[in-house]
C-alpha positions as CSV (number, residue, x, y, z in Angstrom):
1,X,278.5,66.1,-45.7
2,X,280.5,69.3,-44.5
3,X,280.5,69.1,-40.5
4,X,280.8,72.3,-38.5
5,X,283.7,72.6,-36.7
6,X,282.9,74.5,-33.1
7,X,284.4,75.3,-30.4
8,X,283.7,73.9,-26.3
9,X,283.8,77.4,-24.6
10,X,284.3,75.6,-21.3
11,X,287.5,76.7,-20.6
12,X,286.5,80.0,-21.5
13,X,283.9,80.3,-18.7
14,X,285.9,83.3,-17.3
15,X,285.2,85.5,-20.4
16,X,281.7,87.2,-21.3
17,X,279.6,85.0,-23.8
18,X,279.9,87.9,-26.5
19,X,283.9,87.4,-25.9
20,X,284.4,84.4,-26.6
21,X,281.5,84.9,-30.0
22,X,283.6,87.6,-31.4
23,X,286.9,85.2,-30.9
24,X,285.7,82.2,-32.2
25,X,284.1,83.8,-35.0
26,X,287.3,86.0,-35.7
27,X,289.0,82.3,-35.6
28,X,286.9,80.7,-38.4
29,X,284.7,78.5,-36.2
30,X,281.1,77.9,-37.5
31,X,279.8,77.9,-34.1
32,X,279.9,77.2,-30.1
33,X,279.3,74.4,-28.2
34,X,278.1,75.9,-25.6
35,X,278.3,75.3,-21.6
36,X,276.4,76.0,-18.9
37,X,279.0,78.2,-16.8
38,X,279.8,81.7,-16.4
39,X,277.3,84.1,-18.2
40,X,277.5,81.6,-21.3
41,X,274.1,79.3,-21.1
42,X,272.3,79.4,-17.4
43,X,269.6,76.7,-17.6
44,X,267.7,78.4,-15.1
45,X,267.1,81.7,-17.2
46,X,266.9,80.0,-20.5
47,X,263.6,78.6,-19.0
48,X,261.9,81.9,-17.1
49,X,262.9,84.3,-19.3
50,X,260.9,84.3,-22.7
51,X,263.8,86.6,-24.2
52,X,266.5,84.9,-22.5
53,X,267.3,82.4,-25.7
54,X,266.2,84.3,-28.2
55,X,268.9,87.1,-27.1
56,X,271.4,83.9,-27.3
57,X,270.4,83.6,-30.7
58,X,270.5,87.1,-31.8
59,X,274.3,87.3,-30.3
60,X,275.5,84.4,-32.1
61,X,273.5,85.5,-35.6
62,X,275.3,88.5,-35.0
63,X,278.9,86.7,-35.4
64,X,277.7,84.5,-37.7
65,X,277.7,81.8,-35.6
66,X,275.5,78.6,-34.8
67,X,274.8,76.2,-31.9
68,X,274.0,72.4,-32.4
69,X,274.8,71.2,-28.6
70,X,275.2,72.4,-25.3
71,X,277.0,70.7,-22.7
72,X,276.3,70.5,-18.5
73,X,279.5,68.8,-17.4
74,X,279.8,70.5,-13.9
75,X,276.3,70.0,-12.9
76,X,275.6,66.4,-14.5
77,X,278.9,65.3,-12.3
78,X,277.1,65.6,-9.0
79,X,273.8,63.6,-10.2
80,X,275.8,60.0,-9.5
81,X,279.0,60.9,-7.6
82,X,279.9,59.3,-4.0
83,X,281.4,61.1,-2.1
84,X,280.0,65.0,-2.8
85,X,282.5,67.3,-0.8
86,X,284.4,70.4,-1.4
87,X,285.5,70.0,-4.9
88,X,281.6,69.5,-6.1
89,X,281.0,73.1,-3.8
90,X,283.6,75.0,-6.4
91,X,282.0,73.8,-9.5
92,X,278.3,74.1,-8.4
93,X,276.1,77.0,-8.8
94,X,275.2,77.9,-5.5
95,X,271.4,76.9,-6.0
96,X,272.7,73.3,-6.5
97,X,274.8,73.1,-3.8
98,X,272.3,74.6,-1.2
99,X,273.4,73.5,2.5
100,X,275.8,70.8,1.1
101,X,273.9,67.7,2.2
102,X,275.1,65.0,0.3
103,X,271.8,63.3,-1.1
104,X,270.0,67.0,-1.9
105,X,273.0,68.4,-4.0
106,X,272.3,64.9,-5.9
107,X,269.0,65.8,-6.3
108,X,269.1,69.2,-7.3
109,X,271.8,68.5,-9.9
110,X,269.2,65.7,-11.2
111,X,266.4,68.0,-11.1
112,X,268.5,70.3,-13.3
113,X,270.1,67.8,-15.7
114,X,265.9,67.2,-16.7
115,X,265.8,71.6,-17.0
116,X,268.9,71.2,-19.0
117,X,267.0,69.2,-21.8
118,X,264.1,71.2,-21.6
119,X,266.4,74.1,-22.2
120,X,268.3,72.5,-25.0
121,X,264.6,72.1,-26.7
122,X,263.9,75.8,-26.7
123,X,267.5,76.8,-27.9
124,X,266.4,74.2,-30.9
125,X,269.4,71.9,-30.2
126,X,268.8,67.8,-29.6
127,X,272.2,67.0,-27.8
128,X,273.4,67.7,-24.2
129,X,276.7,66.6,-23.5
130,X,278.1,65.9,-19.9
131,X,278.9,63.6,-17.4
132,X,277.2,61.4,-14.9
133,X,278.9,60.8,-12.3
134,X,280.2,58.0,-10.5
135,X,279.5,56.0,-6.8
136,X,282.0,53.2,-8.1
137,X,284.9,55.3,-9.0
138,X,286.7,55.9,-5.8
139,X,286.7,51.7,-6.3
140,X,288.9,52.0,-9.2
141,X,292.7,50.7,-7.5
142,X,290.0,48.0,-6.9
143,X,292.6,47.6,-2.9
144,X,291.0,47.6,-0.2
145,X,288.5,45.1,-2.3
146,X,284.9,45.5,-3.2
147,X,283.0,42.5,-4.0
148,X,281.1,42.4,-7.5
149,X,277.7,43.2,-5.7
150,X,278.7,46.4,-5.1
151,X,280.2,47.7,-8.4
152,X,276.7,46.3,-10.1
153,X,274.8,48.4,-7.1
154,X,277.0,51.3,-8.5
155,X,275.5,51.2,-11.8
156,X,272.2,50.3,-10.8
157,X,272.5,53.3,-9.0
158,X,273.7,55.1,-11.7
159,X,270.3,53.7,-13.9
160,X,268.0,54.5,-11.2
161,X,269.1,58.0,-11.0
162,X,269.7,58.6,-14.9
163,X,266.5,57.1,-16.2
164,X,263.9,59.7,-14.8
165,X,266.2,62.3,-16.7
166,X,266.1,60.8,-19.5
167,X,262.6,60.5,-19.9
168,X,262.4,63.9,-19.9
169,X,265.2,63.8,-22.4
170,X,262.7,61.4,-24.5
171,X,259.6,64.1,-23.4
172,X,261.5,67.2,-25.7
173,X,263.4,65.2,-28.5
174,X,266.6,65.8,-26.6
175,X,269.7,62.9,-26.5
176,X,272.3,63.0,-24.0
177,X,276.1,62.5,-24.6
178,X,277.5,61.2,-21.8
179,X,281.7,61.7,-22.4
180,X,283.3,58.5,-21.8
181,X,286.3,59.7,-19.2
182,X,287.7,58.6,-15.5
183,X,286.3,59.4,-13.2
184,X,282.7,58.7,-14.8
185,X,280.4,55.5,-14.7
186,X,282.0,55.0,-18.4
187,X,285.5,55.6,-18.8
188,X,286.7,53.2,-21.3
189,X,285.2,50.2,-23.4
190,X,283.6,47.5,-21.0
191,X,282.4,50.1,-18.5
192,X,280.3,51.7,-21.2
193,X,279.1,48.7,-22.2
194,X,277.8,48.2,-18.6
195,X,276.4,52.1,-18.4
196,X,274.3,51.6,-21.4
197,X,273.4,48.1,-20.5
198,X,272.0,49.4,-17.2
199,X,269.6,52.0,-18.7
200,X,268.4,49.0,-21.2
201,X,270.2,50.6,-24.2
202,X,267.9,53.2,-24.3
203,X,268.5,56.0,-27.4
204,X,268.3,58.9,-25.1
205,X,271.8,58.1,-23.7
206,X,274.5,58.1,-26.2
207,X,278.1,59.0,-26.2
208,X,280.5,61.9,-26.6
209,X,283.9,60.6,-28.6
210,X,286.7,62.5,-27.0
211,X,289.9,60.9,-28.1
212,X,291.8,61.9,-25.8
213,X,290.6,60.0,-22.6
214,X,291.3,57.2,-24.7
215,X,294.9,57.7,-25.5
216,X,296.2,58.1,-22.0
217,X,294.9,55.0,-21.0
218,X,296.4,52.8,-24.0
219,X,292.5,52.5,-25.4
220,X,291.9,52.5,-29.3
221,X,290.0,55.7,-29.9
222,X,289.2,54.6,-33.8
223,X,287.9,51.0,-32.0
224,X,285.6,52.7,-29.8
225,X,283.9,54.5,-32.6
226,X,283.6,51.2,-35.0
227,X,282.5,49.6,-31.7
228,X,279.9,52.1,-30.6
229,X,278.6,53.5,-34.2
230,X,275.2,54.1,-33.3
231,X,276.1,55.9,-30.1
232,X,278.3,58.5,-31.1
233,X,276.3,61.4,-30.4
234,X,278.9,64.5,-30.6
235,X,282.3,64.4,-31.1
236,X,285.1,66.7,-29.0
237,X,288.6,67.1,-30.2
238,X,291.4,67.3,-28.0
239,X,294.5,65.5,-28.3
240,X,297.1,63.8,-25.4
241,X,300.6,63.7,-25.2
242,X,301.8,60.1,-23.5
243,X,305.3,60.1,-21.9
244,X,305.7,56.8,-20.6
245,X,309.6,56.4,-19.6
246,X,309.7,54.9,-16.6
247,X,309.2,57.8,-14.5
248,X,306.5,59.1,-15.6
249,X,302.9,57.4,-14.8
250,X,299.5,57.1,-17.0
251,X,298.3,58.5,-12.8
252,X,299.9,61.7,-13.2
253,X,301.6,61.5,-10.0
254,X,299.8,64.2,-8.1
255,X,301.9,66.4,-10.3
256,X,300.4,70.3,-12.0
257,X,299.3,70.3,-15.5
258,X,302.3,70.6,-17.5
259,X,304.8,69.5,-15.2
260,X,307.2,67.4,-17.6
261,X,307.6,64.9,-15.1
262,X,303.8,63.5,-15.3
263,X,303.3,60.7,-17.7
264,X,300.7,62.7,-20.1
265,X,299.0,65.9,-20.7
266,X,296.5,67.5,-22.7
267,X,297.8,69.6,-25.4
268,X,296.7,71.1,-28.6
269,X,295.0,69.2,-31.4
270,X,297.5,68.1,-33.7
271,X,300.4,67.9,-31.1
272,X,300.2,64.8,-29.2
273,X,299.1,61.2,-30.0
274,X,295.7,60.9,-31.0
275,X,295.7,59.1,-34.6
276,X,293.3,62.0,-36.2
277,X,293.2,60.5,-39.7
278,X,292.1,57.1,-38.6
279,X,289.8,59.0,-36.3
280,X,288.4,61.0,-39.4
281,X,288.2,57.9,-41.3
282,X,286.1,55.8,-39.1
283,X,283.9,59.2,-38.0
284,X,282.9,59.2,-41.9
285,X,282.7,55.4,-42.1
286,X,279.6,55.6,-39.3
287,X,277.7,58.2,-41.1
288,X,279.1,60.9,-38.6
289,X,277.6,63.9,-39.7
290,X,277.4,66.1,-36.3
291,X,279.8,68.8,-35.3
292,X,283.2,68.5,-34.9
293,X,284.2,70.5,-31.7
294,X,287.5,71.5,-30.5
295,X,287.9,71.7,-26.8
296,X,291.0,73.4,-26.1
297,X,292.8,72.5,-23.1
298,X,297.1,72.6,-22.9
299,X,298.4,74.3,-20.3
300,X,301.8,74.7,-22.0
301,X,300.3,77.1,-25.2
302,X,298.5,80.4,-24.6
303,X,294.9,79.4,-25.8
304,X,294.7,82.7,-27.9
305,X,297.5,80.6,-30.1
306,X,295.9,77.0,-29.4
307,X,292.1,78.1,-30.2
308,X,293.2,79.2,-33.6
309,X,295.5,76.7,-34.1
310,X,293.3,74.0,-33.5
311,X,290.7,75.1,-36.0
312,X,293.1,75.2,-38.7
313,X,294.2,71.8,-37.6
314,X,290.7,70.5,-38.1
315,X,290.1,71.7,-41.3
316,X,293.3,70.4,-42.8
317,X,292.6,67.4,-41.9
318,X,289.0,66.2,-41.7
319,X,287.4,65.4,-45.2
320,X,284.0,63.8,-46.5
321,X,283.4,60.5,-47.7
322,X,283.5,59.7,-51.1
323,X,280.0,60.8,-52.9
324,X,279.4,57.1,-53.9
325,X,280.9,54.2,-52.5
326,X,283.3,51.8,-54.0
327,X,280.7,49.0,-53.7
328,X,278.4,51.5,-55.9
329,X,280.7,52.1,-57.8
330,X,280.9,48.4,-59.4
331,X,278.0,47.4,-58.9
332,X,277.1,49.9,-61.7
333,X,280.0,49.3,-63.8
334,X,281.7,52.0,-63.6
């Protein structure tokens, strides 16, 4: 049950596709998961241009490398979220954003979350991963107060505007992985629970583990997999360092990535607090058998260092499953 270990080239956006290919394959990654940002997958080419995916193909063949997911965090981010301003015009393509109006940059990203799947289809992957958005997060001090009515509306929202994507999800044998993270309609265990209720459970919408939204919040990372087994679409590896003294806040004060007076930060897998064996353990209890991709974010290491690193990391410390189970086992005698 050997998983491939890729790599997120999000943060990696700023480099050519064939860049970050020869890296990752000079690392020892068995493939990409691949946004769509920079040069790396553009949804809109990969469906008008017969030879656009086939040339992605050719160029990760060519540094013996594969894809099982792509991911359309940026885009899938504006499809739910309440207020849409300046920070959603810097992350946007420029088609998506248009004029800026509030309600058609919602629809657009929609419009291309359903392109994103249909995409996905002809690179012959079946997971998107991404986020959602969120009209009830800017409620989350919970002061001034909202009533209940209007954190269900949020998600009802969130159903009304999801569900039409993923029927064309459904429509090209596509599932979406929506990472569990502030700021989204699911950001921790009871809030998921109330995102997948609110699209009736559907299969098209699973989850994306990544443990390290988890840690910083004083969640259970190996509970939420148990919890959610059949949900746990792709998994993303990137690890959290907690430095809860007093001074330091879970908030992150307003304060730079790496400051060392914020209360937690990203940093390389292996280096902070994610419990990775436990992880592992209950990955391989669920029947896990997708890709196990690192996303490298820590703005204290130079991510030449981190990337390969991080790999090595993985692959010291992820392992099968037994061939046979214990129960097996004596049940046969043996």
């Amino acid at each position: 049950m050997s998983r491939p270990v890729t790599l997120f080239t999000g943060q990696w956006a700023d480099l050519p596709f064939e860049e970050v290919c020869r890296l990752a394959s000079g690392w020892g990654y068995d493939g990409l998961e691949i946004a769509c940002g920079g040069d790396h997958f553009e949804v809109d080419k990969a469906l008008a241009d017969d030879d656009y995916v086939p040339a992605k193909r050719a160029m990760l063949k060519q540094y013996g490398l594969d894809v099982w997911t792509i991911s359309n965090h940026l885009v899938g981010q504006a499809v739910c979220d309440d207020p849409i301003d300046f920070r959603h015009q810097a992350i946007l393509p420029s088609r998506i954003w248009g004029d800026g109006e509030p309600e058609g940059v919602r629809q657009r990203a929609a419009a291309e979350m359903a392109d994103t799947a249909r995409a996905a289809a002809r690179l012959g992957v079946d997971t998107v991963v991404g986020f959602t958005g969120s009209s009830t997060w800017k409620y989350v001090a919970m002061f001034p107060p909202v009533s209940q009515a209007v954190i269900d509306e949020g998600y009802a929202d969130f159903a009304r505007r999801w569900n039409p994507i993923l029927d064309v999800f459904d429509e090209v044998g596509v599932r979406f992985a929506h990472e569990v993270h502030p700021s989204e309609i699911a950001y921790d265990y009871w809030t998921t629970r109330k995102a997948l209720d609110a699209v009736g459970n559907r299969p098209a919408f699973g989850l994306n583990w990544d443990p390290s939204h988890f840690v910083w919040q004083d969640l259970d990372p190996v509970g939420f997999i148990l919890d959610f087994a059949d949900r746990i679409y792709h998994v993303d590896c990137k690890d959290t360092k907690k430095r809860f003294d007093g001074r330091n806040g879970r908030l992150g004060s307003h304060l730079a990535w790496a400051d060392p007076r914020r209360g937690w930060d990203f940093v390389s897998t292996g280096h902070g607090d994610v419990p990775w064996e436990e992880s592992f353990r209950a990955l391989n209890a669920i029947g896990y058998t997708g890709p196990i991709s690192v996303e490298w974010e820590d703005a204290g290491m130079d991510r030449l260092r981190g990337a390969e690193e991080a790999v090595g990391f993985i692959r010291r410390h992820l392992f099968d499953p037994p061939a046979a189970s214990f129960d097996a086992a004596f049940s046969t005698g043996e």
